[in-house]
Each structure stands twice: as C-alpha cells, then as structure tokens.
N, C-alpha and C positions, 0 to 999 in steps of 0.2 A: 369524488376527489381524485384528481389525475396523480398517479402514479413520477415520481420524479428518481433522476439517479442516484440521488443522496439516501431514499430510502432503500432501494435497489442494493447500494451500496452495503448499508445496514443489515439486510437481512444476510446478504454475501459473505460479508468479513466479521458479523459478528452474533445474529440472532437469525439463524434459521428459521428457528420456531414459530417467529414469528405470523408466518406465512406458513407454515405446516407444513414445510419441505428441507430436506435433510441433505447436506451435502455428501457426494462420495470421499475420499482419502483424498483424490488430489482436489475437492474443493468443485468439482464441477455438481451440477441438478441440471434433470430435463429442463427447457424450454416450456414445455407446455405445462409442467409439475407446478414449473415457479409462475408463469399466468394465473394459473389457476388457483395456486395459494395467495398471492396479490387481490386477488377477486375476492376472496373470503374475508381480506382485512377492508374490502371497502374503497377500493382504491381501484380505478379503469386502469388496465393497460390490454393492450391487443399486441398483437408479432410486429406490428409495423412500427408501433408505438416505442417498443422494448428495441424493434433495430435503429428507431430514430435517436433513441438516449446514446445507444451504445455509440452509436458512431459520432454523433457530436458533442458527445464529453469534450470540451480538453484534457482531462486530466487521464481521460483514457482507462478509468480506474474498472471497466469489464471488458470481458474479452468471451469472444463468443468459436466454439469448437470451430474447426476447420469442415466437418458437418454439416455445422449452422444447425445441430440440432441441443448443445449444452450452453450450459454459461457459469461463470466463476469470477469472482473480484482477482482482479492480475496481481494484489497484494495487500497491505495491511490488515489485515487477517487477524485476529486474538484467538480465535479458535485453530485447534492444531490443523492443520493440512499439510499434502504434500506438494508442492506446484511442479514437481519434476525438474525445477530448473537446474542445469548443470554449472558447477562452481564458473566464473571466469575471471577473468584478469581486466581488473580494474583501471581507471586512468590512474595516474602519480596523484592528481588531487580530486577529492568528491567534497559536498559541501552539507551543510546541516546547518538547518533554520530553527531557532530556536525564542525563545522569552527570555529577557533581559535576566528576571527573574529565577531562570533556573541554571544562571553558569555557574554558581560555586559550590552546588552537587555534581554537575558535569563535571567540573575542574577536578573535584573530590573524588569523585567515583568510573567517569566516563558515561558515556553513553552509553544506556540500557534501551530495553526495546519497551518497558514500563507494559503497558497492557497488549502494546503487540507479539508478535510470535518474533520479529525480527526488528533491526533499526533499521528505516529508512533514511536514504540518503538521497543527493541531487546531484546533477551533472552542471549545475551550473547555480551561479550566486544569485541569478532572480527568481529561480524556484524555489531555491534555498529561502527567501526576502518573503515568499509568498506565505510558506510554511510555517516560519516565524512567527509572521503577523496573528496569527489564527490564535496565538498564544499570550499574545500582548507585544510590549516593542520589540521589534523584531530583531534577535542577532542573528548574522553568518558564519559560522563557526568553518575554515578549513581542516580536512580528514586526511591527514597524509596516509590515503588508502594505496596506493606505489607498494610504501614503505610496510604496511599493516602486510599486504600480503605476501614479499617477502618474507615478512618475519610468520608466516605460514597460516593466516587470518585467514579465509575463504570468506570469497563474493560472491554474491548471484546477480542479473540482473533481472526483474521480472518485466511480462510482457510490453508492459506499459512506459520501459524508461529507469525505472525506479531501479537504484543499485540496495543492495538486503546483505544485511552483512549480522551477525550474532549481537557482536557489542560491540566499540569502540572505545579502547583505553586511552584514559586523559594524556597521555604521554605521544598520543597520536593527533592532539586536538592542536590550533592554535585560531585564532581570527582572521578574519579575510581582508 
C-alpha cells in the first residue's frame, strides 16, 4: 500500500503512534524514524517518495527542516506542539470556511479551534470555499482580524500560509 499525504498528515497532526514515532515540542521526528515507522504500518514510502508528497501538496500541509533531515505538519495540529511561530500582524480581513450548518454556534459562541490546538483561517475566499465544502454547503465567513488584533488578539502565520489565531469572537465575524 503506497504511502499518501493524507496519512502523513495523520500521523503528524494527530496520531504519532501510529507509526511508533514520537514527535519533539516543536512537532518535528527524524526523517528516517518516520520511514521506517510508515514501514511497520504496511505502507511503502522511500526519501524520494516522502520528498515527492512534500513538495507537491498544494496544500503545503508538511514542511521539511532546513537540514532536510526532520519533518513536522506546518499546522493543524490537536496534539499540543510548539511551532516557534512568532505572533505577526495580520491582514484587516482573513476568511473562514465553514458548514451552513454550523453558524448559529458560531454566531453564539465564535470560533473555537474544536479538536484543534488553534483556528485556522484563509487569506482569501476560495480557500475559505474550499474548506467549507469539506463540511457540507459551504459558508465564507469574514474575520475582521485588522481589528482582532488591535484589540490585542495575537496571530501566527504557519509555514504553509495558514493564518492561527486562538479563537475568534462572534463580534469579529460577519459574511463575505
């Protein structure tokens, strides 16, 4: 069974174990740790293999040490890590894709991060579109993050794009 990103992904941001490899604080494992526990589940991947996923994600969702000897999911993450990212200063608008179905706990409560460590958000309304969909019809929800971070919110953005922000109060939310 070949080896795909998604599972990659899986063991990255959410079940180590799987593969019998242990992430450090900031979320990174050896290269050759994580081959060789992928091997154990049954699954081929080789170095070239594991550099062919990485780089032709779109979604960009691993990122490989400056080394090229670690690798670590750039975010979505449920397990605690530290990514080292340093706060920064977000655009005036960021976007969040969502399920029809889930705005009137959003509206209610805001944005949580639910089983993630952080909420992800989008730099633009077709990613947002994209994200949605995954959940059922898809809404865009506008994040007056500008404004959030004035009012002294703190952002990250991780490697990948992705802006990571704690939570999102409904009072910061409107549609796109």
């Amino acid at each position: 069974m070949k080896c795909t990103s998604k599972f990659l992904t899986l063991v990255l941001r959410h079940k180590p174990e799987i593969a019998d490899v242990s992430l450090d604080p900031q979320g990174w494992v050896q290269i050759d740790l994580l081959i060789r526990g992928v091997r154990k589940t049954g699954r081929d991947l080789k170095r070239s293999e594991l550099d062919e996923i990485v780089s032709s994600c779109p979604k960009k969702r691993l990122t490989i040490s400056d080394d090229g000897r670690r690798i670590r999911a750039a975010q979505g993450h449920s397990i605690q890590v530290d990514l080292g990212l340093d706060p920064q200063v977000p655009p005036d608008t960021l976007f969040h894709g969502t399920a029809r179905q889930s705005l009137d706990s959003i509206f209610q409560e805001g944005l949580k991060s639910g089983g993630r460590t952080l909420v992800h958000l989008s730099h633009d309304e077709e990613t947002a579109t994209a994200v949605g969909r995954r959940h059922g019809k898809p809404v865009v929800l506008t994040v007056q993050s500008g404004e959030m971070h004035r009012d002294g919110l703190t952002f990250f953005r991780a490697d990948n794009g992705v802006w990571l922000t704690q939570s999102v109060p409904s009072k910061y939310l409107g549609f796109s």
